[in-house]
C-alpha positions in Angstrom: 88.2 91.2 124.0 91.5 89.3 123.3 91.8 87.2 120.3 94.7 84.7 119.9 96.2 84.7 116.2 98.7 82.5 115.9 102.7 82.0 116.3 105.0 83.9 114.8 108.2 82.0 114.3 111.6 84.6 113.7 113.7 81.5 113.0 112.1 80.0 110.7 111.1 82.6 108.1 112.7 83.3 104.3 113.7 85.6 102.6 111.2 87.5 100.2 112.7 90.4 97.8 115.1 93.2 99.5 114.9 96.8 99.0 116.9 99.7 98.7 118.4 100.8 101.7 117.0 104.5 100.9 113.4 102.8 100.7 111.7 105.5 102.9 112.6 108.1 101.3 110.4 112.4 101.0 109.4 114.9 98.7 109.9 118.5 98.8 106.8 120.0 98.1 106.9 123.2 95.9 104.5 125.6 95.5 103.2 126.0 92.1 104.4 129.0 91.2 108.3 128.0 91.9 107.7 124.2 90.3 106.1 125.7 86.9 108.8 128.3 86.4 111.2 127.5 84.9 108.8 124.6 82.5 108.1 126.8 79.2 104.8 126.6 77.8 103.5 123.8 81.0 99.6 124.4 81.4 98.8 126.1 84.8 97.5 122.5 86.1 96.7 119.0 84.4 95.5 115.5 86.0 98.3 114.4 88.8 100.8 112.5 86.7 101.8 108.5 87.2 105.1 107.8 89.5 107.8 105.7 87.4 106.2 102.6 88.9 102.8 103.6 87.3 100.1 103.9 89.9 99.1 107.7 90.1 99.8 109.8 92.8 96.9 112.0 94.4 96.4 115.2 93.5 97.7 117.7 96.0 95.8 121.4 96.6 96.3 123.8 95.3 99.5 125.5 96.6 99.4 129.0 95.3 102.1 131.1 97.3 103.2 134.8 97.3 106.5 135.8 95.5 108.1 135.0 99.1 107.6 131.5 98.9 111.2 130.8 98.0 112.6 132.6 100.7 110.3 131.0 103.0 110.8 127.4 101.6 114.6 128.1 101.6 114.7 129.2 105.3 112.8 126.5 106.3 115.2 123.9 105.1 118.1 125.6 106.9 116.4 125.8 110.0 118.4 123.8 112.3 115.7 122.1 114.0 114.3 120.7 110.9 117.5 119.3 109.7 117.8 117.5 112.9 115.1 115.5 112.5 115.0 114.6 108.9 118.8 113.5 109.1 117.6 110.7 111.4 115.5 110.0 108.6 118.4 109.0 106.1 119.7 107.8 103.8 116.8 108.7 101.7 116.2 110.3 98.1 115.0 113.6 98.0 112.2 114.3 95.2 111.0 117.8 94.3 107.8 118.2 93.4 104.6 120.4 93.2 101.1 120.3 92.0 101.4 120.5 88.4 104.8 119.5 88.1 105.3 116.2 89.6 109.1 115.6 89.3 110.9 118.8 88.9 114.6 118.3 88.2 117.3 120.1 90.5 120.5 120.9 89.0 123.6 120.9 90.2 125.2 123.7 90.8 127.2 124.4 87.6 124.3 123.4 85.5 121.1 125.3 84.4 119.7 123.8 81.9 116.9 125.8 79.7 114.3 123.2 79.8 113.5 119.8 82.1 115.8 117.1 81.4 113.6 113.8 80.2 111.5 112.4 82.5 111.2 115.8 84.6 108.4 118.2 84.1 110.5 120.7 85.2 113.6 122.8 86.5 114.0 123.8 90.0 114.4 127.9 90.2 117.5 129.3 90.4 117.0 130.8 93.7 116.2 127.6 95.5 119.1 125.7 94.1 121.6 126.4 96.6 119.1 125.9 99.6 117.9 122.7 97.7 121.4 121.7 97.2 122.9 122.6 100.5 120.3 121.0 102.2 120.3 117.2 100.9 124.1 117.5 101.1 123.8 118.4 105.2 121.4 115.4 105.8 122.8 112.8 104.1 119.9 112.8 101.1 120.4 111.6 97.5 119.0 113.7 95.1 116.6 112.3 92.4 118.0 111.9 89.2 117.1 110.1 85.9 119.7 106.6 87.4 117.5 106.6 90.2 115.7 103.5 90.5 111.9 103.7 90.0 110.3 105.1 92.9 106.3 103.7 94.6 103.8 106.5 95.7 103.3 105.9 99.0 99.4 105.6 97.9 97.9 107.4 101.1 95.2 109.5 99.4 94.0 111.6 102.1 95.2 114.1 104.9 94.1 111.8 107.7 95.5 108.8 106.6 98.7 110.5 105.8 98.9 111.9 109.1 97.8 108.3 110.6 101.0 106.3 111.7 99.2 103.0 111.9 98.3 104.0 108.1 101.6 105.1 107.2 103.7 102.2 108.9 101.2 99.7 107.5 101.4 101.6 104.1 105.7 101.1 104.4 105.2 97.3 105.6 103.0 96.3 101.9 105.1 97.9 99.9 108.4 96.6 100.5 106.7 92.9 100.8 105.4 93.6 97.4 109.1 94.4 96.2 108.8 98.1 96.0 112.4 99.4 96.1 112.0 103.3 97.3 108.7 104.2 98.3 108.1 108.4 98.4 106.0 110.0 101.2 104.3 113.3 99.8 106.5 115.9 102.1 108.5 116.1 105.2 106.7 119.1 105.7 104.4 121.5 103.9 102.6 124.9 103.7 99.6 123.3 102.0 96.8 124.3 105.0 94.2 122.4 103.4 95.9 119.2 103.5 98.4 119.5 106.6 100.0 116.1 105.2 103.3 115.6 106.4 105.7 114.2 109.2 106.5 117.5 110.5 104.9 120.6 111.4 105.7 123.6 109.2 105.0 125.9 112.0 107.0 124.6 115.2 108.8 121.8 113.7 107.6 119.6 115.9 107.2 116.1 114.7 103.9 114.9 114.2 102.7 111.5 115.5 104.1 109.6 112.6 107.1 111.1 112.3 107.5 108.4 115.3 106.2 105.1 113.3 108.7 106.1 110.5 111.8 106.4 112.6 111.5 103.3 114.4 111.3 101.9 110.7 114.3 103.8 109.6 116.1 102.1 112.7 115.0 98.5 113.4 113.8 97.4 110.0 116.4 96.3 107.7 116.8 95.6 103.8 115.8 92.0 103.7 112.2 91.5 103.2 111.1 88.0 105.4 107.9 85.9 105.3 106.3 86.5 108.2 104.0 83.6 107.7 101.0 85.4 109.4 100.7 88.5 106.7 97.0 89.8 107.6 94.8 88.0 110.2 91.3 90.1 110.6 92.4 93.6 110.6 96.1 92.2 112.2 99.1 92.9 109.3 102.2 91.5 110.2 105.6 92.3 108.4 108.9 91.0 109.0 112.5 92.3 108.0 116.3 91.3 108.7 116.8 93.9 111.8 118.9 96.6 110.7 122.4 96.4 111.6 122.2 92.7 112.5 122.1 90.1 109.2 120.9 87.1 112.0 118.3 88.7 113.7 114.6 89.7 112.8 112.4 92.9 113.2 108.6 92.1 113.0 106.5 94.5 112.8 103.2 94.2 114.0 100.2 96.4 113.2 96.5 96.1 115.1 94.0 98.3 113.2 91.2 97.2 115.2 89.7 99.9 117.3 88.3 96.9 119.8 90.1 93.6 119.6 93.3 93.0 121.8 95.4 90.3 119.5 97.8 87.6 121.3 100.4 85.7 119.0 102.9 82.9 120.6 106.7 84.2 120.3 108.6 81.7 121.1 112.0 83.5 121.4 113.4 86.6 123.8 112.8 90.2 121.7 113.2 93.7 122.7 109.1 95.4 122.1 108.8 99.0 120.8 104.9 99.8 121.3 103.6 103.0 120.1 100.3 103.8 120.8 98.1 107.0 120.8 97.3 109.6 124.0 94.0 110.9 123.3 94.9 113.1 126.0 97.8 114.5 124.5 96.1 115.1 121.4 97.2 112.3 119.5 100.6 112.3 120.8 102.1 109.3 120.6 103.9 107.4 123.4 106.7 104.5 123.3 105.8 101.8 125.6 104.1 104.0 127.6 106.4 106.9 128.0 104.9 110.5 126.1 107.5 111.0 122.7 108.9 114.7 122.2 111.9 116.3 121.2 113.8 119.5 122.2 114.1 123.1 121.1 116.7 122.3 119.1 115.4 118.6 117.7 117.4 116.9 119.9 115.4 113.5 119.7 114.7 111.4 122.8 116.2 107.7 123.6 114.0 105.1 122.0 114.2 101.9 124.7 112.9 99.3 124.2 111.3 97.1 126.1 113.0 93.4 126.9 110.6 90.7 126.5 110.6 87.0 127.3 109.6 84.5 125.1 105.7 83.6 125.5 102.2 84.5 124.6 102.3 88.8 123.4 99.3 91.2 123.4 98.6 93.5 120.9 96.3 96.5 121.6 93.5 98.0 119.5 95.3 100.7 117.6 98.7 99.8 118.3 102.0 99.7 116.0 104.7 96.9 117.7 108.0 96.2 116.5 109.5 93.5 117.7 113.6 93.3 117.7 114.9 89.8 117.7 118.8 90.0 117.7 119.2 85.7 118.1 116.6 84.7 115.7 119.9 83.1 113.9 117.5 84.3 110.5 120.7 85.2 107.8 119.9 86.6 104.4 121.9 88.1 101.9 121.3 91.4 102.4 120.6 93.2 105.5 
């Protein structure tokens, strides 16, 4: 069944808020043990703290490790294949975190302070401060501090919706239209079997399928939040941002949740159409206009083409994410 929606107009839409250009930005996920520490006297768990924004972040499992959890958290942020693919993340800011310990202060590497600076719950180990450290520098991340500006829970409660990239994307697109500077995802990748939440596998750092949905983000979407005009038409959420790199032009975003309707909007201008859509055969893989997404041995990351498309009527699968770049939609804000 196809539905028609509406036109979406590049040219003619306004600038809403903008956001930080680090505004998809991770979490390092410690294990309890390491994140309590080096916090004096903190109770072995207590209800999952607010973010700086307010809203409160999910409560993670429980994370107990052995005594070789630093040595395995430490190697797995210098594993080369790893790094790979979160620097095509960045910029970001790096958070540290665990379950009891929401924001867990990492000092530089002269400093080692006896208790959490305020606004930390506590201070990173001494053994994962170099790894930590070395790390953020080699991909380009900016470490949370107390200047940082307030940072948004990504607000994606459960294992399956964090591993969802129609969730996640759709998740990224609200929050920056409601003026959300930095939004945190839980963790780039964790050890946590029993919620298996993150954009990369722990065990073959592969990516997993919305690893995808976030870098297309990270590469077409830029800092200027636009009115889209359409926002949400039955289950159909539309975003729209200056496209990265180029102030006059427009990246929409275009996100079809239903699992039966086929959407058509009117476009009335040339774009270049990046589709992602689920294999069900491939396990959930997720394919680019058709062609299967994977990377190499050593996270070498495959060419994302676009599609060219003419101006005209566009369709919209069930279950689809579609960004639209629009280099001549002539759209110029202040910020891009």
């Amino acid at each position: 069944m196809t539905v028609s929606t509406g036109i979406l107009a590049p040219g003619s839409m306004s600038l809403v808020t903008t956001i930080d250009e680090r505004f998809q930005s991770f979490d390092i996920a410690l294990p309890e043990t390491d994140a309590a520490a080096s916090a004096p006297g903190a109770p072995a768990s207590r209800p999952a703290p607010a973010s700086r924004t307010g809203a409160r972040r999910p409560p993670r499992a429980s994370s107990r490790r052995p005594p070789s959890a630093s040595a395995g958290i430490a190697n797995e942020l210098a594993d080369r294949r790893f790094r790979s693919l979160v620097r095509a993340l960045s910029p970001m800011v790096l958070q540290v975190s665990g379950p009891s310990a929401a924001r867990v202060y990492v000092p530089r590497h002269d400093e080692f302070p006896p208790r959490p600076p305020q606004g930390f719950d506590a201070v990173l180990p001494r053994e994962l401060q170099p790894p930590v450290l070395d790390f953020a520098e080699s991909i380009g991340a900016d470490l949370e501090t107390m200047q940082t500006p307030p940072i948004g829970d990504a607000g994606l409660e459960s294992a399956e919706e964090l591993l969802d990239p129609i969730a996640y994307v759709d998740r990224l697109g609200a929050l920056a239209r409601s003026g959300v500077s930095i939004a945190a995802h839980h963790a780039l990748a964790t050890h946590d079997a029993p919620m298996q939440a993150s954009l990369i596998d722990e065990r073959d750092h592969s990516p997993r399928p919305a690893y995808w949905a976030a870098l297309l983000w990270r590469r077409l979407m830029g800092t200027a939040v636009l009115d889209s005009g359409l926002h949400t038409i039955d289950r159909l959420h539309i975003y729209a941002h200056a496209l990265r790199g180029l102030p006059e032009g427009v990246a929409a975003l275009i996100v079809n949740t239903s699992p039966t309707i086929t959407r058509r909007l009117a476009v009335p201008i040339d774009c270049v159409r990046y589709t992602l859509r689920a294999d069900a055969s491939e396990g959930g893989a997720l394919r680019l206009n058709g062609r299967l997404l994977s990377v190499s041995s050593e996270g070498s990351l495959p060419r994302l083409t676009g599609l060219p498309t003419r101006r005209g009527p566009l369709t919209f699968t069930p279950r689809s994410i579609t960004f639209l770049a629009c280099p001549d939609a002539r759209q110029a804000p202040s910020s891009t």
